[in-house]
Each structure stands twice: as C-alpha cells, then as structure tokens.
C-alpha positions as CSV (number, residue, x, y, z in Angstrom):
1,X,-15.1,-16.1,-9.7
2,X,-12.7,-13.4,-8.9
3,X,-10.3,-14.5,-11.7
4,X,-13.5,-14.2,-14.1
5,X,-13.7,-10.9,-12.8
6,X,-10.2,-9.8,-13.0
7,X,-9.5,-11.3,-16.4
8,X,-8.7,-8.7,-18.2
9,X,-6.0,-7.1,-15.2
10,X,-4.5,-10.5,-14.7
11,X,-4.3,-11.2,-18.6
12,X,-2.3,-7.4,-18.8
13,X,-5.2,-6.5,-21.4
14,X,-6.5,-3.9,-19.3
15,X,-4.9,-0.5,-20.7
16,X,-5.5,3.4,-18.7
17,X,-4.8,5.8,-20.3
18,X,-3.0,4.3,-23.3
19,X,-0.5,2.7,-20.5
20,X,-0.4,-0.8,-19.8
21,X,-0.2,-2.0,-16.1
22,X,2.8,-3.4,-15.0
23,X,3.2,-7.3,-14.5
24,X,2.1,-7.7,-10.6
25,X,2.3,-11.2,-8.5
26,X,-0.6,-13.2,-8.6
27,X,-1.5,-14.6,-4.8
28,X,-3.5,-17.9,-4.9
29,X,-4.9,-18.2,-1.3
30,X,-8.2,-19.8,1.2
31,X,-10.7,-17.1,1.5
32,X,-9.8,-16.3,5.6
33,X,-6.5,-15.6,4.7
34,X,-7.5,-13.7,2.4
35,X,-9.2,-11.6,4.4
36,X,-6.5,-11.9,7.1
37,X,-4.1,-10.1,4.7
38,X,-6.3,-7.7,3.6
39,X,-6.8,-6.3,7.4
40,X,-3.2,-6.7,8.2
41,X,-2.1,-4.7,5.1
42,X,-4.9,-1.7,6.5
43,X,-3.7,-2.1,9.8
44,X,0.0,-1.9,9.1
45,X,-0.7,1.3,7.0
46,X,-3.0,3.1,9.5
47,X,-0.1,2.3,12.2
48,X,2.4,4.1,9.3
49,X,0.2,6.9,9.0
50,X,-0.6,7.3,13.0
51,X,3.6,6.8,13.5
52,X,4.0,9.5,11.2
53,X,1.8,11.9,12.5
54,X,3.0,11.3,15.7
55,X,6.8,12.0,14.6
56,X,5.4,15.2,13.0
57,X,4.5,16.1,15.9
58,X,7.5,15.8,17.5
59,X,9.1,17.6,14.6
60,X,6.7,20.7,15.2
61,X,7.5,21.2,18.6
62,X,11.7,20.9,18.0
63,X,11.4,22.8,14.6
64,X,12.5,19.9,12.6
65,X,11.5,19.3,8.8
66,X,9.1,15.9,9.2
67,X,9.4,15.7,5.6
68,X,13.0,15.6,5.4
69,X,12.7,12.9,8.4
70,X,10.3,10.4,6.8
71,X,12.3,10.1,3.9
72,X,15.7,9.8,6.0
73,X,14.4,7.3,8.1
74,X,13.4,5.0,5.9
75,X,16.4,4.6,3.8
C-alpha cells in the first residue's frame, strides 16, 4: 500500500518546483520496526536539539558563540 502511495517519489517522477528529488534509499522493513525507527529517529533528534540548548546555555553564561560551537563540534 505505501509503495502505491509513494509511486511517484520512489519512481523519481515527482518534480517541486521544476527540481527533481534526489535518488534516496529505499528501506524494505516489518511494520514494528518500522515504527521502532521512526521513534528512534524523533528521539535521537529531540535529544540533539535538548543537548544543544543545553550547550547554549552554557555558552550564554561564559560568553561563548554557541553557533560557532555546534558547527566546531561536530566536525
């Protein structure tokens, strides 16, 4: 069913804009771990954006620049 849906995205004949999408992997998987990856993902990004704001935090009260840290620390 979802394939029916996304047809036209997996196919690459979905266009926005006048762009077309770039080629992404397709993920065959059971329905739980599906679902499993899907609230892993969400929870791995709230914990990014809670770290963050935490460090930024931390940046106010030393007077660093948090922007110039989260882009140093991750490369």
């Amino acid at each position: 069913m979802m394939q029916e849906l996304y047809a036209l995205i997996i196919e690459r004949k979905f266009t926005f804009n006048n762009y077309l999408l770039p080629p992404v992997p397709m993920v065959i998987t059971d329905l739980a771990s599906a679902e499993m990856i899907k609230y892993a993902a969400n929870a791995f990004l709230a914990t990014k954006i809670s770290f963050i704001n935490e460090i930024a935090n931390i940046c106010d009260r030393v007077g660093a620049d948090v922007t110039h840290v989260a882009i140093l620390a991750v490369s």
